[in-house]
Structure formats: structure tokens, C-alpha cells
N, CA, C and O atoms as a Tinker XYZ file with bonds, in Angstrom:
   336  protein
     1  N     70.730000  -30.321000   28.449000    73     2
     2  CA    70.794000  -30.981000   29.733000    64     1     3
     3  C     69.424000  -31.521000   30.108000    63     2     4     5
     4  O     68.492000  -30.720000   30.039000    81     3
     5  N     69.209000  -32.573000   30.437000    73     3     6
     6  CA    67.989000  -33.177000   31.139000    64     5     7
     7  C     67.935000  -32.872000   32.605000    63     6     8     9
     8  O     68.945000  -32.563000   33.237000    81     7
     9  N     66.602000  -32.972000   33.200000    73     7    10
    10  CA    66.218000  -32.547000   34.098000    64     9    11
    11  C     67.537000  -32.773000   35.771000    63    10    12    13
    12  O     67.734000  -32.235000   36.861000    81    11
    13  N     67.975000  -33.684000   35.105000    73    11    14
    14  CA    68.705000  -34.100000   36.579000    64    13    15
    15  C     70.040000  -33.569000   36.492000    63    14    16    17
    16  O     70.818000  -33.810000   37.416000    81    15
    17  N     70.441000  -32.824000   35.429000    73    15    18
    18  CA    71.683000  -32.057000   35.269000    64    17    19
    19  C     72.755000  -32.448000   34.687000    63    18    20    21
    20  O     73.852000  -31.899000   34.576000    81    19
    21  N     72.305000  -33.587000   34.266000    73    19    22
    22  CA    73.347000  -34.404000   33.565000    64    21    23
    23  C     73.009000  -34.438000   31.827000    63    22    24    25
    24  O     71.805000  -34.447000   31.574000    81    23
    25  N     74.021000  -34.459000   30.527000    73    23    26
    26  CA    73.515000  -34.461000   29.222000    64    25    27
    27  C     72.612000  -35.021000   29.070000    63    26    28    29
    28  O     72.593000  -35.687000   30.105000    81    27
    29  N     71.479000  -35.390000   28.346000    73    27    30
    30  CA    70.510000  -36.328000   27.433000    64    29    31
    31  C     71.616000  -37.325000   26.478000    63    30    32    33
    32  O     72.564000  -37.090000   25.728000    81    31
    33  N     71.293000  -37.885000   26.703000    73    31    34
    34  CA    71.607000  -39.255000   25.711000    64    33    35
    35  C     70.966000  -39.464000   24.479000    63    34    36    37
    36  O     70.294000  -40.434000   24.127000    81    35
    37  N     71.357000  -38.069000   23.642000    73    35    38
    38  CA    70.538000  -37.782000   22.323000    64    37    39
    39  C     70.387000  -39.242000   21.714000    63    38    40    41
    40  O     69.373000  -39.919000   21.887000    81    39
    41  N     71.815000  -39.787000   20.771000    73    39    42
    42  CA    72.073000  -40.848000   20.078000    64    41    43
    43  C     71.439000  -41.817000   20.662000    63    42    44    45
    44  O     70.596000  -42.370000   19.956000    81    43
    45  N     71.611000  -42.333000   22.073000    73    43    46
    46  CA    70.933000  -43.251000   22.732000    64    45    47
    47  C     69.507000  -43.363000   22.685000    63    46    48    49
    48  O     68.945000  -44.451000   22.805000    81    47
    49  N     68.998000  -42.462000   22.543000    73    47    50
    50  CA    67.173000  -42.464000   22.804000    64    49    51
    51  C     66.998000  -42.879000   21.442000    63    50    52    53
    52  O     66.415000  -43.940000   21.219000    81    51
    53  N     67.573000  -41.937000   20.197000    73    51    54
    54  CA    67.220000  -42.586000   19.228000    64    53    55
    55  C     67.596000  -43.585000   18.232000    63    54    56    57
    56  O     67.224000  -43.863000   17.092000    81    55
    57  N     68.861000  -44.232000   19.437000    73    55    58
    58  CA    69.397000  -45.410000   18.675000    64    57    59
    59  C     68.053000  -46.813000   19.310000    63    58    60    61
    60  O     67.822000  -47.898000   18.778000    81    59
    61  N     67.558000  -46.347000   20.291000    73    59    62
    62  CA    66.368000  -47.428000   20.763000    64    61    63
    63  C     65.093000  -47.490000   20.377000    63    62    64    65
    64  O     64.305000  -48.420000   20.543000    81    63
    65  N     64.874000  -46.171000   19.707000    73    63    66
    66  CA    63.386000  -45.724000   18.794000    64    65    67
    67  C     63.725000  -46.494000   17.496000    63    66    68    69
    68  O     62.818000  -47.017000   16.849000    81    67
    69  N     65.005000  -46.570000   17.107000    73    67    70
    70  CA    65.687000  -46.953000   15.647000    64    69    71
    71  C     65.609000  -48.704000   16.033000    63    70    72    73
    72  O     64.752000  -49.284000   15.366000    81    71
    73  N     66.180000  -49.355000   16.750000    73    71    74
    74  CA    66.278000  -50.679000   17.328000    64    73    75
    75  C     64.600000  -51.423000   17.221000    63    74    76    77
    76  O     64.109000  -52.084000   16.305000    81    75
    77  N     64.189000  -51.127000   18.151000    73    75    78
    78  CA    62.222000  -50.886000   18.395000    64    77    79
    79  C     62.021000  -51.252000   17.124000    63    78    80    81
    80  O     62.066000  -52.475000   16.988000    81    79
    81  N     61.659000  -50.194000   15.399000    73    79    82
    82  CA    61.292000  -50.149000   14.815000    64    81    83
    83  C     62.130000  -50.981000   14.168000    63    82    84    85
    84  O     61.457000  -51.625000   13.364000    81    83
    85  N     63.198000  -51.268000   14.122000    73    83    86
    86  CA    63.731000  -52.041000   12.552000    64    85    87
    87  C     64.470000  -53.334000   12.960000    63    86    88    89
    88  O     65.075000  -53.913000   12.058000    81    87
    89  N     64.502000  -53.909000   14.308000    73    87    90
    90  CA    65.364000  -55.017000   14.605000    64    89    91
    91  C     64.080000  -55.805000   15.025000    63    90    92    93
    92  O     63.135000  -55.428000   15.718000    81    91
    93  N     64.383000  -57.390000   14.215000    73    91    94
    94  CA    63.395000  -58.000000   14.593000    64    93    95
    95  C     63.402000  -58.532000   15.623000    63    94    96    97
    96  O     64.521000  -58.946000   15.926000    81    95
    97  N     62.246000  -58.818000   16.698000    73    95    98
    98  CA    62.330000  -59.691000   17.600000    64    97    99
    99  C     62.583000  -60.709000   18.505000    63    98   100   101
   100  O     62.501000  -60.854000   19.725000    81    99
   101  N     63.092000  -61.724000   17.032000    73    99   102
   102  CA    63.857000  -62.539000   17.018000    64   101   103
   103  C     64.953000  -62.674000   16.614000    63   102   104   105
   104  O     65.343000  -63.827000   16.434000    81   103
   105  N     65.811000  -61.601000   16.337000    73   103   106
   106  CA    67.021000  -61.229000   15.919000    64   105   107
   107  C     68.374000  -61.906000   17.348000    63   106   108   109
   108  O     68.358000  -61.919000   18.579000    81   107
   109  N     69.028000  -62.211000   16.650000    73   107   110
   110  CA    70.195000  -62.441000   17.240000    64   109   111
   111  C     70.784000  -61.856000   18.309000    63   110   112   113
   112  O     70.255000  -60.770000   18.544000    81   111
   113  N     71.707000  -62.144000   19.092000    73   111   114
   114  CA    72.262000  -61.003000   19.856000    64   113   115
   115  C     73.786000  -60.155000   19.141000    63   114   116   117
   116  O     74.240000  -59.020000   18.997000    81   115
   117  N     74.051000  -61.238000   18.922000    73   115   118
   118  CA    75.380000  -60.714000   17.571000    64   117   119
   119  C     74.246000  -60.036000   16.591000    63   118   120   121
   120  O     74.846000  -58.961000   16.594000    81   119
   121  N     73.238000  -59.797000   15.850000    73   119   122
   122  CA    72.659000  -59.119000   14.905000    64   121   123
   123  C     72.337000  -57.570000   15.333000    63   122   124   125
   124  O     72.343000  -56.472000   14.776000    81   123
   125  N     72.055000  -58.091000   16.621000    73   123   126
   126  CA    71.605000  -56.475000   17.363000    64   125   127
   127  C     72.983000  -55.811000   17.855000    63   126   128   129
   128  O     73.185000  -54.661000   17.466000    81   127
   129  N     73.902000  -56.385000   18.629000    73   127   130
   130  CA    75.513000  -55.896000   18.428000    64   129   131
   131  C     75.935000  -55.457000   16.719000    63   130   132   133
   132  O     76.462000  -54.380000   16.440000    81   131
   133  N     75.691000  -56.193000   16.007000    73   131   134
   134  CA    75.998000  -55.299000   14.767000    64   133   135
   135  C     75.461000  -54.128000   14.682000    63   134   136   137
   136  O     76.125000  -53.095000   14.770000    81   135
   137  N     74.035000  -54.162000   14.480000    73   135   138
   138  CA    73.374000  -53.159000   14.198000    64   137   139
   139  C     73.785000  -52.074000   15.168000    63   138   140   141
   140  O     74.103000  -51.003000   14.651000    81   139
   141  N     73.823000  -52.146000   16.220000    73   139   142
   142  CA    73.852000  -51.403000   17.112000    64   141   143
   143  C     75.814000  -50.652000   17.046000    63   142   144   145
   144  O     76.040000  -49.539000   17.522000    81   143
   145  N     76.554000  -51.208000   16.625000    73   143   146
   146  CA    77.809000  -51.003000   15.813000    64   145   147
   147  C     77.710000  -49.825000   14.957000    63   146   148   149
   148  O     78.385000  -48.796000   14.992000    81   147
   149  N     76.715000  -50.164000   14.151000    73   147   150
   150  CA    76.440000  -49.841000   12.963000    64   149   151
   151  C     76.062000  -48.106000   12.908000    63   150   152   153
   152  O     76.656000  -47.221000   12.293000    81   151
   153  N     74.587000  -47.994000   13.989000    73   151   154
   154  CA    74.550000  -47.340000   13.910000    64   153   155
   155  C     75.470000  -46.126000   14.624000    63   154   156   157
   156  O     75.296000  -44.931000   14.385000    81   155
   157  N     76.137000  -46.479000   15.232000    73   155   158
   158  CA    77.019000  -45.798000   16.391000    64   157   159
   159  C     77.897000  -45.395000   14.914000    63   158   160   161
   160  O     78.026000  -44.232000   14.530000    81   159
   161  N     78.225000  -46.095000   14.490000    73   159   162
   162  CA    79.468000  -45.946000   13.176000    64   161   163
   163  C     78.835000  -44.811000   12.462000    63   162   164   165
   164  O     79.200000  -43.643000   12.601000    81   163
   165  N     78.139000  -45.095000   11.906000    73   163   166
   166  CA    77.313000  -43.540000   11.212000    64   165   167
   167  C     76.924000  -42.143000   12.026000    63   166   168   169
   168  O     77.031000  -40.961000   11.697000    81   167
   169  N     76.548000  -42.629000   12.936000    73   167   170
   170  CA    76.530000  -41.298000   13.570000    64   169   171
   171  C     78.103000  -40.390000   13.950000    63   170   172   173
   172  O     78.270000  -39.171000   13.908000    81   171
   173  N     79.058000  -41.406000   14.296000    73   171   174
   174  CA    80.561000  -40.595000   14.043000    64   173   175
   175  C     80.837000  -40.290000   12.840000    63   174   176   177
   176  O     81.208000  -39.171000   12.487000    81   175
   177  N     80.676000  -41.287000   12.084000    73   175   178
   178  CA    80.591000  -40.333000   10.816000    64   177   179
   179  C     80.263000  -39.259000   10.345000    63   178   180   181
   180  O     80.982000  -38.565000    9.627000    81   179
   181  N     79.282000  -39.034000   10.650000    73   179   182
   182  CA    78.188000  -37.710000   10.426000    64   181   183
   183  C     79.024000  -37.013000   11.067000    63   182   184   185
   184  O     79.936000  -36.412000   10.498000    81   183
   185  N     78.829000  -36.992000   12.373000    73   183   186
   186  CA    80.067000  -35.983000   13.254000    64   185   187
   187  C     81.409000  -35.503000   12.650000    63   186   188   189
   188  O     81.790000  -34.342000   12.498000    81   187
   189  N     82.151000  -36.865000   12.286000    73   187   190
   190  CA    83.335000  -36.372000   11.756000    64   189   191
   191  C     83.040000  -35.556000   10.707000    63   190   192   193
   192  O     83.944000  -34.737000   10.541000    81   191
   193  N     82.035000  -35.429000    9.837000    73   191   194
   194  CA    81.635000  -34.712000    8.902000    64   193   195
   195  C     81.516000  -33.226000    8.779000    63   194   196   197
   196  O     81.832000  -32.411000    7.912000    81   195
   197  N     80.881000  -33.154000   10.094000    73   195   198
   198  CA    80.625000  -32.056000   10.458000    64   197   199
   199  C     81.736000  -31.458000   10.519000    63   198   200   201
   200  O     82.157000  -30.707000    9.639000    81   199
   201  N     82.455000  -31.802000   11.814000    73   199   202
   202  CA    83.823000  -31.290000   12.364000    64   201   203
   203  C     85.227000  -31.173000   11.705000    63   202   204   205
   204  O     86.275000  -30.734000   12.180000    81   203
   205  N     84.947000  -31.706000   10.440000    73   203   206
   206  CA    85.905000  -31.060000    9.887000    64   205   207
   207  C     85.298000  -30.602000    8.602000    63   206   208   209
   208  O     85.889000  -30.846000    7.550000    81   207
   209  N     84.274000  -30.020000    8.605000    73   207   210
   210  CA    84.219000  -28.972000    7.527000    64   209   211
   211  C     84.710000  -27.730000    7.732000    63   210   212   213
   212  O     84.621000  -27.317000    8.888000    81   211
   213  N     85.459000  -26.660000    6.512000    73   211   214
   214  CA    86.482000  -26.153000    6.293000    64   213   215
   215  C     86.366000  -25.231000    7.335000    63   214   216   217
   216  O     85.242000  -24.920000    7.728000    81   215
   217  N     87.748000  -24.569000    8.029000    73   215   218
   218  CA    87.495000  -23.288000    9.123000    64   217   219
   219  C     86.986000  -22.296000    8.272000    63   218   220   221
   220  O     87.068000  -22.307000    7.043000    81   219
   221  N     86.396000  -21.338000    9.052000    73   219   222
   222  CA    85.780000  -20.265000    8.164000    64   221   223
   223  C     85.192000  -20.225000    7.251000    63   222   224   225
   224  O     85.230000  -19.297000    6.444000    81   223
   225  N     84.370000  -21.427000    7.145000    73   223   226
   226  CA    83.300000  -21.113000    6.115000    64   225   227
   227  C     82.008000  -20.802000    6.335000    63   226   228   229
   228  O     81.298000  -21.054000    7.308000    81   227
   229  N     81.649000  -19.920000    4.794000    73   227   230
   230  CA    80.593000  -19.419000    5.616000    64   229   231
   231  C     79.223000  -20.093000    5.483000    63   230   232   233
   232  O     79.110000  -21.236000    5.040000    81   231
   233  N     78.203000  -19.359000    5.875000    73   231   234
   234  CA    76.988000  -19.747000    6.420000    64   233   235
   235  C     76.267000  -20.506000    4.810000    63   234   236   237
   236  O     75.601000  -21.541000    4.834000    81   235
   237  N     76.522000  -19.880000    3.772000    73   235   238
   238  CA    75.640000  -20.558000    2.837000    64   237   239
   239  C     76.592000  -21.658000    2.237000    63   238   240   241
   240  O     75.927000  -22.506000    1.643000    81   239
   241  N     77.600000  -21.842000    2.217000    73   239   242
   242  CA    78.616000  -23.094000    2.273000    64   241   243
   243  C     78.281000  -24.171000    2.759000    63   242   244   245
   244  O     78.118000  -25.300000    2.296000    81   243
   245  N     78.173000  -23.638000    3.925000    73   243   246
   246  CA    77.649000  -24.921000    5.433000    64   245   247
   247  C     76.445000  -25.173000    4.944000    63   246   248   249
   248  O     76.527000  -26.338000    4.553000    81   247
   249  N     75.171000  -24.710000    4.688000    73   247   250
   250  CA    74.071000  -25.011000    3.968000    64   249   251
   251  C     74.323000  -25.879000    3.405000    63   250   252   253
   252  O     74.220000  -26.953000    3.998000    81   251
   253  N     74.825000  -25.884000    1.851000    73   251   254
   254  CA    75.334000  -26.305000    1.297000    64   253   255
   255  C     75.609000  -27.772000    1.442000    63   254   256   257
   256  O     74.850000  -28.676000    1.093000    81   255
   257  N     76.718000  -27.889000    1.967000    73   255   258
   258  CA    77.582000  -29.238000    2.542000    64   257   259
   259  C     76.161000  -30.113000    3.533000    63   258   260   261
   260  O     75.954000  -31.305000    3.302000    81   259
   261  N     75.512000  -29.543000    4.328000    73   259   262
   262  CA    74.599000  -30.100000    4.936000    64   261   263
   263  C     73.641000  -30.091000    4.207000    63   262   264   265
   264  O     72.926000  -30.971000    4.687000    81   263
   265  N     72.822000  -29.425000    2.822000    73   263   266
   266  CA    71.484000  -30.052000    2.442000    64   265   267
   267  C     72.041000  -31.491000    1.955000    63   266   268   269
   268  O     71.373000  -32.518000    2.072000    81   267
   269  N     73.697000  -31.438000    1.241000    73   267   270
   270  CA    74.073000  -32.534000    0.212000    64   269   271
   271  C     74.144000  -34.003000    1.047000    63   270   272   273
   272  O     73.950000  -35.187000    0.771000    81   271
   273  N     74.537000  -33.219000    2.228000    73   271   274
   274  CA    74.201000  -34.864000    3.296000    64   273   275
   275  C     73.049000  -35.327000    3.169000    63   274   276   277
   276  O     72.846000  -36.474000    2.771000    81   275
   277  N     71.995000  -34.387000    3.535000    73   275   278
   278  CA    70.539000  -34.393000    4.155000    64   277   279
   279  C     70.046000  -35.306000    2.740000    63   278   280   281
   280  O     69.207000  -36.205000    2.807000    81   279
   281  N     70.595000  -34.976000    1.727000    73   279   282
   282  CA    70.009000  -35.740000    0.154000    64   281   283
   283  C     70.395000  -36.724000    0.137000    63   282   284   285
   284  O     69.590000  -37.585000   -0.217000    81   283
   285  N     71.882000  -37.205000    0.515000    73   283   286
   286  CA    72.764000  -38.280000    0.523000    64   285   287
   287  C     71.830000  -39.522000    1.005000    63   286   288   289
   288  O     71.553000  -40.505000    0.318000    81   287
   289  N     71.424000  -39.274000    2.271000    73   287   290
   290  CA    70.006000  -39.736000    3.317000    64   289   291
   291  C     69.397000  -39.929000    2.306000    63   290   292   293
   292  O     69.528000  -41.007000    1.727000    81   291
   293  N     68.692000  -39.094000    1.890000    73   291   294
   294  CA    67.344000  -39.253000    1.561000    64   293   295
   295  C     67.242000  -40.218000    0.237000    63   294   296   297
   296  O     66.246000  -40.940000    0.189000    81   295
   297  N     68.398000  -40.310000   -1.086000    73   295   298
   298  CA    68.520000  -40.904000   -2.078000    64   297   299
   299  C     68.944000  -42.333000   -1.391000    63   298   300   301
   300  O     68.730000  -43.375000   -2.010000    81   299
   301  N     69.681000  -42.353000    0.185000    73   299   302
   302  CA    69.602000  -43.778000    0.018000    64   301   303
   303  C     68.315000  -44.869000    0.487000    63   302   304   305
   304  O     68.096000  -46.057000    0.252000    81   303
   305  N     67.491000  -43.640000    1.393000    73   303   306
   306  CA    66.624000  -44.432000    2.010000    64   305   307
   307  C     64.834000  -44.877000    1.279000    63   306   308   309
   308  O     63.804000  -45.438000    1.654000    81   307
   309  N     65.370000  -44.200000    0.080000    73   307   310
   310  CA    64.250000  -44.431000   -0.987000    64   309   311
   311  C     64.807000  -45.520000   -1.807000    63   310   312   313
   312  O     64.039000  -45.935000   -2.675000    81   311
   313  N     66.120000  -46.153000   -1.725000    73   311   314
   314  CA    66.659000  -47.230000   -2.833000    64   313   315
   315  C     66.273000  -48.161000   -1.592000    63   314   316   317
   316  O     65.901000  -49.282000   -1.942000    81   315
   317  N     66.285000  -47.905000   -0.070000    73   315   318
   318  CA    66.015000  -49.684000    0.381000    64   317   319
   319  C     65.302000  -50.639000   -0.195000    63   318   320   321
   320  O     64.169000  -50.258000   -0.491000    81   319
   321  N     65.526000  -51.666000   -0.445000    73   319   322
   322  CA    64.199000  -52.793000   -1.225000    64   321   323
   323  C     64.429000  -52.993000   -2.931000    63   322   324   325
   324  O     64.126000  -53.933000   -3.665000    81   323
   325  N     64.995000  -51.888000   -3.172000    73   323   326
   326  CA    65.431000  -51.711000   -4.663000    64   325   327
   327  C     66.778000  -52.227000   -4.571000    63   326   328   329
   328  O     66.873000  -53.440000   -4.760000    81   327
   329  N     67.819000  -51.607000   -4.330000    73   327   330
   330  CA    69.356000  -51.728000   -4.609000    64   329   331
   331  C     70.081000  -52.547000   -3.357000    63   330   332   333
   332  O     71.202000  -53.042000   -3.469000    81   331
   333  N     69.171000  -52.628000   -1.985000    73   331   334
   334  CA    70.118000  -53.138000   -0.993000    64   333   335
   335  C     68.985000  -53.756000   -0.069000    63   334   336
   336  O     69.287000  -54.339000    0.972000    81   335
């Protein structure tokens, strides 16, 4: 909760730190509606990811399933410039 009692706008703060840094200036308004699509789309993703991993599983499972994301990330954001 933020100070005024209402949630933080996790995704939001850092969908504008994300915007800031990687949308150009002169970008479109349809380019920044995509992007901004875009990232909203991945982050449910992720979520849905989460939320339906299996009932009752346990703690080193969940590890598990979450380092293989956390790599998923990381193998794609070392191919930018290379593959895409």
C-alpha cells in the first residue's frame, strides 16, 4: 500500500521507467500504444504463469519453475541485436 492507502501501481511505475528508457522520442503514438500493449501482455503472462503453477507444490519445485523463467529472461535479453 502507498502512503495514501490506496495499492502502488507496481506495473505502472515500471512500465514508465521501461517507456523512458527504451521508447524513442520520436516514436509514434500507435508505437507507444503497442509497446505499451506489449508490455502489459507479458506481464499477464508472467502472472498467468505464476497462478497456475501446480496446487501443492512444493517450495523447491516453485524454485525451480521460477529460476527457469528468470533464465528464459535472461537468454532472451542477451540475444537482443543478435537474433531480434
Amino acid at each position: 500500500m502507498g502512503s495514501n492507502g490506496k495499492p502502488k501501481k507496481q506495473l505502472e511505475n515500471k512500465w514508465l521507467i521501461f517507456a523512458k528508457q527504451i521508447i524513442p522520442q520520436n516514436a509514434s503514438a500507435i508505437q507507444r500504444q503497442e509497446m505499451r500493449r506489449s508490455y502489459y501482455a507479458g506481464a499477464a503472462a508472467m502472472f498467468e504463469l505464476f497462478r497456475d503453477m501446480p496446487e501443492g507444490i512444493n517450495e523447491e519445485d516453485g524454485v525451480a519453475i521460477i529460476s527457469a523463467l528468470q533464465q528464459e529472461c535472461i537468454d532472451f535479453l542477451s540475444r537482443i541485436g543478435k537474433d531480434f
